[in-house]
C-alpha positions in Angstrom: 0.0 0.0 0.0 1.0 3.4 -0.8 0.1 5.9 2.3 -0.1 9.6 0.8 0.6 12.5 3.8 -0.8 15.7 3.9 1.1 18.7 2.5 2.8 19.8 5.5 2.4 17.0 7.7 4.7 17.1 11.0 7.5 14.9 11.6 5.3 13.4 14.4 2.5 12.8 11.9 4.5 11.2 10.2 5.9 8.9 12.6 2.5 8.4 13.8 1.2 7.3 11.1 4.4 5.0 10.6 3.4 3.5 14.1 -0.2 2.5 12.9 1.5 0.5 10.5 4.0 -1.4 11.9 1.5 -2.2 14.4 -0.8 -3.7 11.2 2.4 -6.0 10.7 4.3 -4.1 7.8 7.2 -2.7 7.6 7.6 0.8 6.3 9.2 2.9 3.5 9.6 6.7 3.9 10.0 8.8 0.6 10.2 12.1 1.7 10.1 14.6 -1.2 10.6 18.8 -1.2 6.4 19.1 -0.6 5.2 16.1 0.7 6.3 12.8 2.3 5.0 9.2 1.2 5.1 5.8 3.0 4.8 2.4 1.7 3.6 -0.1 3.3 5.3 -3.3 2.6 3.1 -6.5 2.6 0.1 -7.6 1.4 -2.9 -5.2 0.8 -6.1 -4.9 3.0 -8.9 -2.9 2.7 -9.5 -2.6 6.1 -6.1 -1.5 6.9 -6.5 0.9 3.7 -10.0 2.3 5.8 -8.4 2.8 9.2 -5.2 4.6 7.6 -7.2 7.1 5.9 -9.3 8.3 9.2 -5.9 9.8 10.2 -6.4 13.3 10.0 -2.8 13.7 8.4 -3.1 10.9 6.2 -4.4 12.5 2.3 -5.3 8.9 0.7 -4.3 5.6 0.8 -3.7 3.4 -2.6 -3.9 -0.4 -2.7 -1.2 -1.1 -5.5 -0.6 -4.4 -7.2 1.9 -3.8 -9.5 5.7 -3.6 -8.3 6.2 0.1 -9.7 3.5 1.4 -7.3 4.2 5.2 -7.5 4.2 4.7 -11.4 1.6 3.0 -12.1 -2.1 3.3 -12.9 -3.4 1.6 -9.8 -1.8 4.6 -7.8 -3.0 7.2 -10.1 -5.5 6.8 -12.9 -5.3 10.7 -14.4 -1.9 11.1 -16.4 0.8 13.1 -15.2 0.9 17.0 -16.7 3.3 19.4 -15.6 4.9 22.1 -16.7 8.8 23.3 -17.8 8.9 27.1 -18.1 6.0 28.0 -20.6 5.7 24.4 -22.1 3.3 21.8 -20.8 4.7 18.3 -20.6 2.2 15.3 -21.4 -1.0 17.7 -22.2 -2.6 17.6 -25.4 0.2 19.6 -27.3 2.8 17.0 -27.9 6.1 18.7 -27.6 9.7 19.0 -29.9 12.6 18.3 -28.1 15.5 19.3 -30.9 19.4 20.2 -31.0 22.9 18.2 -31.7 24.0 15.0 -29.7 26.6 17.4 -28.6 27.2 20.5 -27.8 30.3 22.3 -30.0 31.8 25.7 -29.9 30.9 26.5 -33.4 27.7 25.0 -34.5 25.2 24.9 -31.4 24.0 28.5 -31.3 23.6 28.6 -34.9 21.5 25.0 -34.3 19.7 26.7 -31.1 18.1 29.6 -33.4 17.4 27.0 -36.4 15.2 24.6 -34.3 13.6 27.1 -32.4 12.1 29.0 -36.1 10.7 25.8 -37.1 8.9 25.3 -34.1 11.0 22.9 -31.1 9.8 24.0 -27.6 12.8 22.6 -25.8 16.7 22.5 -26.6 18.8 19.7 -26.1 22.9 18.9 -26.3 25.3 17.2 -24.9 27.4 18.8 -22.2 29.1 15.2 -20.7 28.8 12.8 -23.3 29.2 8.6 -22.5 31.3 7.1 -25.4 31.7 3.6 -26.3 35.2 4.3 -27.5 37.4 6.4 -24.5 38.8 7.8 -27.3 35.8 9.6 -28.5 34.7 12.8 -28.1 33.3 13.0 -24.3 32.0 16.6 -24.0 33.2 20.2 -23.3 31.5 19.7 -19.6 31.1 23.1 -18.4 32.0 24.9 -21.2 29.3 23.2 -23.1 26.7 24.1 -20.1 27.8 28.0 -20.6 27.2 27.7 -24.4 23.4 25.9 -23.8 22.7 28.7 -21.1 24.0 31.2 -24.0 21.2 29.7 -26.7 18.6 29.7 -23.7 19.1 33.6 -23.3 18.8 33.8 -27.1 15.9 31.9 -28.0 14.1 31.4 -24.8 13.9 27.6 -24.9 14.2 25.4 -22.0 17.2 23.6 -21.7 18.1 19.3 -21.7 20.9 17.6 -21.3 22.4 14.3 -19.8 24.1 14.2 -16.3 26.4 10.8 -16.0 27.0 10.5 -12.2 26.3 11.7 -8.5 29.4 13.7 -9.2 27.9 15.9 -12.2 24.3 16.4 -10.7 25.1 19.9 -8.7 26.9 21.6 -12.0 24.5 20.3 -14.6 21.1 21.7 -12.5 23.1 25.0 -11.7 22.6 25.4 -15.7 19.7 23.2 -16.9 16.0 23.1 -16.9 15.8 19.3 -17.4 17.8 16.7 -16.6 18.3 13.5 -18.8 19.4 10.0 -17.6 20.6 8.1 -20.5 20.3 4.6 -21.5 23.5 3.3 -20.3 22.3 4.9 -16.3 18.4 3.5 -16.4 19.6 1.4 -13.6 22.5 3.6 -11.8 20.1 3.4 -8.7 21.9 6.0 -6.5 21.9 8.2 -9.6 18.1 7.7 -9.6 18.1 8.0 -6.0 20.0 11.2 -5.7 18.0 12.8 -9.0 14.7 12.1 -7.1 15.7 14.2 -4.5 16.0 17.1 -7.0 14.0 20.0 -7.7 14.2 19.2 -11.7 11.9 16.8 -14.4 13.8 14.0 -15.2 13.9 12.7 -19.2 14.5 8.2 -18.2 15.7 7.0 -21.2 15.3 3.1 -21.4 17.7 1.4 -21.5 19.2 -1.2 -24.9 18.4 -4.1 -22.8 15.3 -3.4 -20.8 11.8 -4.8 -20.3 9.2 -2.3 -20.1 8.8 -3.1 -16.4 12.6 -2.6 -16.0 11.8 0.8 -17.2 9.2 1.8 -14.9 11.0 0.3 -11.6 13.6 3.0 -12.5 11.1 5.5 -13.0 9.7 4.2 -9.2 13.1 4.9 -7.8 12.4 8.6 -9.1 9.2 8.9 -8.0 10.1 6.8 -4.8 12.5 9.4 -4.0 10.0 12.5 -4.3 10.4 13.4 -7.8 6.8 12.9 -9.3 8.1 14.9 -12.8 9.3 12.3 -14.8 9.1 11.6 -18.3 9.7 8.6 -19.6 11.7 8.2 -23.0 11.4 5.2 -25.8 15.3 5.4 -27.8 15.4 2.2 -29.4 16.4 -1.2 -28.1 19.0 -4.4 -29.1 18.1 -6.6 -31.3 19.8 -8.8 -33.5 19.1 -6.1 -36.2 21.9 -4.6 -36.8 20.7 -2.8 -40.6 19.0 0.2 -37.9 21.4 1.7 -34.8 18.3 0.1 -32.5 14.9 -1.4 -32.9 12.6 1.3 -32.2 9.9 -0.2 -29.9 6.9 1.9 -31.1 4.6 -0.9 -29.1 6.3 0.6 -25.8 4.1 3.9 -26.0 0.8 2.7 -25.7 1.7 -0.2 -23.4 3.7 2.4 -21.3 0.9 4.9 -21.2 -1.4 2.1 -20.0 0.6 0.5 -17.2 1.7 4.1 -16.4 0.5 8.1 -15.7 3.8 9.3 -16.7 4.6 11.2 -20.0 6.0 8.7 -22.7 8.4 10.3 -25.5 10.3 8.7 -28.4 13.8 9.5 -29.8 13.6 8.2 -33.0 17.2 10.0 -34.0 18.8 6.9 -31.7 16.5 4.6 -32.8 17.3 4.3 -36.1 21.0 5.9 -36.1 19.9 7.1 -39.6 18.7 10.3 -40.5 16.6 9.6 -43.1 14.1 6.9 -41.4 14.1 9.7 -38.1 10.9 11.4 -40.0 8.6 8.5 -40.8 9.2 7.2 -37.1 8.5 10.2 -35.8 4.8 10.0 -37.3 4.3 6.2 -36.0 5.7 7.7 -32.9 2.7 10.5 -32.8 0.2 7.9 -34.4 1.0 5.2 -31.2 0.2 8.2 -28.8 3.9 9.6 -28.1 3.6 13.3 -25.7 7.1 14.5 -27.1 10.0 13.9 -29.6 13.8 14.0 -29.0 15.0 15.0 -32.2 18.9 15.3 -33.6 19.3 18.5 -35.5 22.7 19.7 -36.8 23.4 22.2 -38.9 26.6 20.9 -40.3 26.2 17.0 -39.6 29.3 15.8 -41.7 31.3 17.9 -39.3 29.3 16.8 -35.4 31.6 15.1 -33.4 29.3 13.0 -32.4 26.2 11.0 -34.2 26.1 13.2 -37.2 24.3 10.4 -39.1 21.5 10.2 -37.4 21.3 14.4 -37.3 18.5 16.4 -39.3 20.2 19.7 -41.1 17.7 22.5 -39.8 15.5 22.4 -43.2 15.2 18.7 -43.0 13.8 19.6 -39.7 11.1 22.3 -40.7 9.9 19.8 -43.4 8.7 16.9 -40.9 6.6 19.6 -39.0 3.6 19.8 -41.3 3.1 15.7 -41.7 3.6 15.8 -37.9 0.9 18.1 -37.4 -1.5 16.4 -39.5 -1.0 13.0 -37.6 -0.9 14.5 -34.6 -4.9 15.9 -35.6 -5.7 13.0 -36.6 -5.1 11.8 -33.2 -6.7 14.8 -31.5 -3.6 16.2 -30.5 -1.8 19.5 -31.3 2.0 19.9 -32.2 
């Protein structure tokens, strides 16, 4: 059972309440977030348990949960998740554009910055810290790159994304970001989850190559576990034995996603498909399947990126997906 407090419940409410249910036989799990602290209660769900918890004065509701991601899922909260970054509304009707380089470079990302945000993107992204395969890859220009995406937010007004690797990064990258993303490769760094749950910031999950769906959302449950209830989850391809495409896009994990789960879904199809050119017709199925956002790669001189250039729209490649998006995305009675 999940035991909701009251906004501003006391620290002896709280223990109170963590009495009652200890004395029920369960043992307890404080989450205590920056408005409001939540308890589970470990064992198996009663109704009349779930009755006498929620004639505490201090206690808001109580939810019987079935599903191991209990703070995720459905059971817990049957409207869908909608919040907002700045001026843009994450998981409403308006499904949003999320577009920029892999990476962010000295000479390209401003002039990238004012290209996406004409056509239409409501949020930047770049790489500031980049994970590499190869060590000997490009790996970021740190905090540099931060001072050159705080730069582009001053000149086009668009919220900022970007990928934080470790505990260590966390304090630098929020000093500068509106968003914070956790990348494939750190779905299930749990003390990076931990630590980012604690945080005053919407969290972009990325799943990772290798995961179920329900992998997925027990990393988003660490988030939300942790106080963090603004968390979107993000679709980026997974590993197949495919190897024509970068990933196999798993279109199928938006609506099943969206069902098990209240949380936003968005799809990258520029990792998906590691190729430019399939990045548009993906993007529609991704819309059609009931996607709220986009992650797309736009460059504006993609045979020079230092990083994932193939899979990178130029900025008029970009503008020219916008209309077809639109129309699917009326057809299924959303706006872009």
């Amino acid at each position: 059972m999940i035991v909701v407090m009251n906004l501003g419940a006391s620290v002896e409410d709280i223990q109170e309440v963590e009495e009652k249910i200890t004395q029920f036989g369960y043992s307890v799990h404080r989450s205590t977030g920056k408005k409001r602290t939540i308890l589970g209660a470990i064992g198996l769900p009663r109704e009349e348990v779930k009755e006498l918890l929620e004639g505490i004065p201090s206690v808001e509701k109580v939810v019987l949960v079935s599903s191991p991601y209990k703070l995720v899922s459905r059971e817990f909260k049957k409207e869908r998740t909608v919040f907002k970054v700045g001026d843009v509304e994450i998981g409403g009707d308006k499904i949003v554009l999320i577009a920029g380089p892999c990476a962010v470079e000295r000479r390209s990302f401003l002039q990238a910055a004012e290209a996406v945000k004409k056509a239409g993107a409501d949020i930047l992204r770049g790489g500031a810290y980049k994970p590499r395969s190869s060590p000997y890859s490009f790996q970021g220009l740190e905090e540099e790159g931060l001072k050159i995406m705080a730069e582009a937010r001053e000149l086009t007004g668009l919220p900022l994304i970007t990928e934080v690797l470790d505990q260590h990064s966390i304090e630098i990258v929020a000093k500068y970001v509106d968003i914070i993303q956790v990348g494939a490769r750190n779905m299930q760094n749990f003390k990076l989850l931990k630590e980012l749950g604690q945080l005053d910031k919407p969290v972009l999950l990325k799943r990772g190559m290798s995961a179920t769906i329900e992998e997925w959302l027990m990393a988003a449950e660490y988030l939300l576990s942790s106080g963090n209830e603004r968390v979107i989850l993000c679709e980026r391809g997974i590993r197949t034995f495919e190897t024509y495409t970068r990933n196999t896009l798993d279109i199928s994990a938006v609506p099943v996603a969206k069902e098990l789960s209240h949380l936003p879904v968005f799809v990258d199809p520029s990792h998906g498909t590691g190729k430019w050119k399939w990045v548009p017709p993906m993007s529609l199925a991704a819309i059609a399947a009931g996607a709220d956002g986009l992650l797309i790669e736009v460059h504006p001189f993609p045979e020079e990126a230092l990083c994932d250039g193939s899979q990178s729209l130029v900025p008029q490649k970009f503008l020219q997906m916008i209309e077809p998006l639109k129309g699917v995305a009326q057809t299924v009675g959303r706006t872009l």
